[in-house]
C-alpha positions as CSV (number, residue, x, y, z in Angstrom):
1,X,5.0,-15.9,-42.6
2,X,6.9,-13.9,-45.3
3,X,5.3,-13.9,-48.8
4,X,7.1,-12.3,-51.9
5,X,9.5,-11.0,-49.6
6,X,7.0,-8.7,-47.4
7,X,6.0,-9.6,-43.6
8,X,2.6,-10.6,-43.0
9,X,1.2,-9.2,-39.9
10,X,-1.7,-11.1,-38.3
11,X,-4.9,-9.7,-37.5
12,X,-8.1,-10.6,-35.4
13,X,-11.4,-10.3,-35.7
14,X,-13.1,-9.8,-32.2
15,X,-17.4,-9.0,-32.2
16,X,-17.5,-5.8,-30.5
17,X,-20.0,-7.7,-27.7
18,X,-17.0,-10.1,-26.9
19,X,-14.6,-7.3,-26.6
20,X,-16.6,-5.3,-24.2
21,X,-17.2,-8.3,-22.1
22,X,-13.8,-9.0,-21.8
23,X,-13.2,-5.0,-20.7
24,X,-16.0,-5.5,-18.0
25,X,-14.4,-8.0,-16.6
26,X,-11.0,-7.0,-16.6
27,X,-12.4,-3.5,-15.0
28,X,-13.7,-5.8,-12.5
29,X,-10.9,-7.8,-11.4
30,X,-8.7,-4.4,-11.6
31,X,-11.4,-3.1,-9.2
32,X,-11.2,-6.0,-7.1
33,X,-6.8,-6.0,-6.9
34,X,-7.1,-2.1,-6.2
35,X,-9.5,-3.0,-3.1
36,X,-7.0,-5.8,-1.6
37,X,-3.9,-3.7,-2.1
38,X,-5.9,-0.7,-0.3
39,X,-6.4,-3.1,2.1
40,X,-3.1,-4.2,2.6
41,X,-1.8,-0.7,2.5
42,X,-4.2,0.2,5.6
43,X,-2.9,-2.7,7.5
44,X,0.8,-1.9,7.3
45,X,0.0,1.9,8.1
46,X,-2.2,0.8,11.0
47,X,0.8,-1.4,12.2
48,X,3.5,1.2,11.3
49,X,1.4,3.8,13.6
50,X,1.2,1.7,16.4
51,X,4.5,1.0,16.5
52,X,5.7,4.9,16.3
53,X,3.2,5.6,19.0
54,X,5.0,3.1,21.3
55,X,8.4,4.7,20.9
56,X,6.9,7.8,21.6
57,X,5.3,6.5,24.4
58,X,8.4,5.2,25.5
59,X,10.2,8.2,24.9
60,X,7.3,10.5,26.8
61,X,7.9,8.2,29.9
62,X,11.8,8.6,30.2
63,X,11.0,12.3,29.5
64,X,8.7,12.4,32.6
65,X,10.7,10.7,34.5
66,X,14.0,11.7,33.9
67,X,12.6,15.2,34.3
68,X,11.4,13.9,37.7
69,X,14.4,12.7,38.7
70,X,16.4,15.7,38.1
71,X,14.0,17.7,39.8
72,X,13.3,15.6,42.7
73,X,16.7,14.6,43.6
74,X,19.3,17.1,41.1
75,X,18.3,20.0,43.1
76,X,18.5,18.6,46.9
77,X,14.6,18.6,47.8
């Protein structure tokens, strides 16, 4: 690769047509990636939600009922 002591860098020649081919594409399939990971993202917040809205549900219910249960039988009704 090295003539008279200098480094000879390569180069391409690409038609212009080609290259903006190739960019449509690659925009596509970037396009495409960026959907399924939105996707995926949805799915684990969906999942994540649903499983903070249980404990909360959860802790609603011994709320209610503890507050029952001291009122009910705490105080001597």
């Amino acid at each position: 690769m090295a003539q008279d002591n200098r480094e000879v860098v390569p180069s391409v020649v690409v038609d212009q047509d080609q290259y903006t081919q190739v960019l449509e594409k690659l925009a596509k399939i970037d396009k495409k990636i960026e959907f399924v990971s939105a996707e995926m993202a949805q799915r684990q917040g969906k999942k994540l939600g649903r499983d903070i809205g249980i404990l909360y549900g959860a802790c609603g219910g011994l709320i209610i009922v503890l507050a029952y249960y001291l009122l009910a039988y705490g105080l001597g009704v």
